[in-house]
C-alpha positions in Angstrom: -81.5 157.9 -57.1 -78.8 155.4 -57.3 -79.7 151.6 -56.4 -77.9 149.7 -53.5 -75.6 147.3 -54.4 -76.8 143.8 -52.5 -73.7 141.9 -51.3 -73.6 138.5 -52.8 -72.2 136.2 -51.6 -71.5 132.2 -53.0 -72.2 129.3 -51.0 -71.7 125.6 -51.7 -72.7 122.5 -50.8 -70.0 119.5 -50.1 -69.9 116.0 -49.0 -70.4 112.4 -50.5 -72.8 111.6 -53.1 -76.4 110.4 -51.7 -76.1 112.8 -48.5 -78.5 115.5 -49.4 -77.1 118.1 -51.1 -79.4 118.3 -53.6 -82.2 118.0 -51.4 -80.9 121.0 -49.1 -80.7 123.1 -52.4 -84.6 122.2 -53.4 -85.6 123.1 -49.4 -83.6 126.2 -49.7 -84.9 126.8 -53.3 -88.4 126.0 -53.4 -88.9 124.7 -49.6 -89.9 121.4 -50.8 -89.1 117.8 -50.9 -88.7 115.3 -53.3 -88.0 111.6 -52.1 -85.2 109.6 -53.4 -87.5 106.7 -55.1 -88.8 109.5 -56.9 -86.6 112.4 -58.0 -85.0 112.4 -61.4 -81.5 112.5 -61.6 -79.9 115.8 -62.5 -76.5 116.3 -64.4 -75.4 120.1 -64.5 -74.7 122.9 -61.9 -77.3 125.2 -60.6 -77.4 128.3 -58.2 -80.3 130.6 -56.9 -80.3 133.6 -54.9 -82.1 134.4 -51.4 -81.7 137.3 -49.5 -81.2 137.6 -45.6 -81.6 141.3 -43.2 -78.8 140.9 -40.5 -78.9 143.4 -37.9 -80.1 146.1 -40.8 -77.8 144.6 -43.5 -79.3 143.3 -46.1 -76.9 140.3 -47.9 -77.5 137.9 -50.9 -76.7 133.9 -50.4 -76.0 132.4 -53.8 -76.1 128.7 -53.0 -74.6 126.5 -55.0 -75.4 122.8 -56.0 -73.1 120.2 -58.4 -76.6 118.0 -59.4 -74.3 115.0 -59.1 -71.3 116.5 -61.2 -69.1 116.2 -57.8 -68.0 112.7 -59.9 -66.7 115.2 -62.2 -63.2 116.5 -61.1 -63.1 118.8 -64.0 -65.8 120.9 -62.4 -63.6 121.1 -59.1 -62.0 124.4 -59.4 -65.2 126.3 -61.0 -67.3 125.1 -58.2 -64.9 126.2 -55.5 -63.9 129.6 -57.0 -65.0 132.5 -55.1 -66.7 130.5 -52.2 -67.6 133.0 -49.2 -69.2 130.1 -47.6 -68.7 126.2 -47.7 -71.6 123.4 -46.3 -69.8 120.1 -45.5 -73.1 117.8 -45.3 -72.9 114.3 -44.3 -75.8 112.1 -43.6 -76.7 111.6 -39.7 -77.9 107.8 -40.8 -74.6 107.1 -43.1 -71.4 107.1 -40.9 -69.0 106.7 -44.1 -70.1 109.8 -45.2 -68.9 111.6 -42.0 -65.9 109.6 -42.1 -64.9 111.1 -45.7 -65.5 114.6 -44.8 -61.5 115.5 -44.2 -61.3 114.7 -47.9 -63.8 117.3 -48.4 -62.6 119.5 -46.0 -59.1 119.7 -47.6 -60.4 120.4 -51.3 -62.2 123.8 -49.2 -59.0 124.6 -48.2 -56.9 124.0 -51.3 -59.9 125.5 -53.6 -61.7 127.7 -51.8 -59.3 129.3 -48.7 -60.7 132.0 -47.8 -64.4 130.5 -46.9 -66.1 129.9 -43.8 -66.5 126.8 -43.5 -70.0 125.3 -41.7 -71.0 121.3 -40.8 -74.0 120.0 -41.6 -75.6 116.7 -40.8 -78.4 115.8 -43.0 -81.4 113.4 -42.4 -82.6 114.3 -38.9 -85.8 112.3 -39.8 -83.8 109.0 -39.6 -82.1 109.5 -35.8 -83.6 106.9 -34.0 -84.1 104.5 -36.6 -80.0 103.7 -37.7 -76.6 103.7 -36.4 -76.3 107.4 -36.6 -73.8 109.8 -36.1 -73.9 111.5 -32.7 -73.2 115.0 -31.4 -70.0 114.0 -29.6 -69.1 112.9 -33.2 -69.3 116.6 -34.5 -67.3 118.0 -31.7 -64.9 115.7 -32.1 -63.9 116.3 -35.7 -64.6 120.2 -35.1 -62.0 120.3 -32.6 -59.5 117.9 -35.1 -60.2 120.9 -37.6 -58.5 123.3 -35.4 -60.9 125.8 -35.4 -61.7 125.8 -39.1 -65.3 125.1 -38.6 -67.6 128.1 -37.5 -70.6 126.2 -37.0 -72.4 122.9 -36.5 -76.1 122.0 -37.7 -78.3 119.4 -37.9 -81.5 119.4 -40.2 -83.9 117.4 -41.8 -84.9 118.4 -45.9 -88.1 115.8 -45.4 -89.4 118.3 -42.8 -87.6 121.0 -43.0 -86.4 121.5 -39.8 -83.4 123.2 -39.0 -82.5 124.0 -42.8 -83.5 127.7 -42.8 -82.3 128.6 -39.4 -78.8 127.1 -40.5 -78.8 129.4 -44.0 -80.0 132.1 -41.7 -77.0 132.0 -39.1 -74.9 131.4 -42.0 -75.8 135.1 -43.4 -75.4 136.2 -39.9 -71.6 134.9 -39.8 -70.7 136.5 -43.2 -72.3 140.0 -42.1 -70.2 140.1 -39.6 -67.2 138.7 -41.3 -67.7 141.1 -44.0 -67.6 143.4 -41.4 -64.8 142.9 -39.4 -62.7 142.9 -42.6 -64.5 146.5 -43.6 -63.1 147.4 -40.0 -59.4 146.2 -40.6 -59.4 147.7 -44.1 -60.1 150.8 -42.4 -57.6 150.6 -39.7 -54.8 150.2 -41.9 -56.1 152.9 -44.1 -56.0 155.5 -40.8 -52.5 154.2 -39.6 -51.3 155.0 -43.1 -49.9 158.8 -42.4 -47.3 160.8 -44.6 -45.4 163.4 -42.8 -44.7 166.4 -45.1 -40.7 167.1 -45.4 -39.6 170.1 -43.4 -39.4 173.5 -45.4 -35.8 174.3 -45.5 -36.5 178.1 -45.7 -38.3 177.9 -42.6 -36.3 179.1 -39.5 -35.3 176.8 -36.8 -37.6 177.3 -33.4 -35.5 179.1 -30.6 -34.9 176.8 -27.9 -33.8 179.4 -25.7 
């Protein structure tokens, strides 16, 4: 019996250097947490597969992660290519790094144009403690977007919270992209008819 192909689809990480990426991947990865003080540095990019059931449809997220090559322009169109999926993450503690994120958002666009596109402030742990970025904030820059973002989220990769519900609705938004495309392909497919030419040796239908 023939195996089921698994849909597979690539996601990546964006935003400034020092946000989080890397420490989303890790929670994603291996659901765990290195701090800053502590972690070596990484050069190099790395991906790993989970897979997600939506409503009976089983799909394959392929996260991507730069390990601090996003300095690297030459990296750029490799990284993008292909995206289903794109995570702009800023730091909730680290206003500048929200500020930035139209750059970001732009090299999605140009890159990578057919991705959904999702926000993500990072470091919940630290609201409270900082200047932070507020929800207003989000909603704000969502709505300068013009309705290129799909989805807002807030997590923390110290505790975990909110990072697998965010990939998890993330799967849930490419099922159902993937299909409503499925459905379009097969409308035009069905509206597609060719009418056979008229047999000239057939007799004309009395009208009388």
């Amino acid at each position: 019996m023939a195996s089921v192909k698994i849909p597979e689809q690539k996601v990546i990480l964006c935003g400034e250097f020092g946000v989080g990426k890397s420490s989303l991947f890790r929670r994603y990865a291996f659901n765990t947490f290195v701090a800053s003080n502590s972690r070596q540095s990484t050069l190099g990019l790395d991906h790993i597969n989970k897979e997600y059931t939506v409503n009976g449809k089983v799909i394959k997220l392929q996260l991507w992660d730069t390990g601090g090559m996003e300095r690297v322009a030459s990296i750029t169109s490799s990284y993008y290519k292909f995206a289903e999926a794109a995570i702009l993450v800023f730091a909730l503690d680290n206003p500048a790094s929200f500020h930035v994120l139209s750059q970001h958002l732009l090299d999605i666009v140009t890159y990578a144009e057919n991705a959904k596109i999702f926000l993500c402030g990072n470091k919940l742990d630290l609201v409270g403690q900082v200047p932070q970025v507020t929800d207003a904030d989000m909603e704000n820059f969502c709505e300068q977007c013009h309705n290129l973002i799909s989805a807002t989220f807030r997590t923390s990769c110290k505790s975990g919270e909110g990072v697998e519900q965010m990939f998890a609705e993330i799967a849930r938004h490419l099922v159902n992209a993937n299909r409503s495309r499925m459905e379009l392909q097969t409308v035009d497919k069905n509206s597609f008819k060719v009418t056979p030419p008229e047999d000239p040796t057939e007799e004309p239908a009395c009208l009388c």
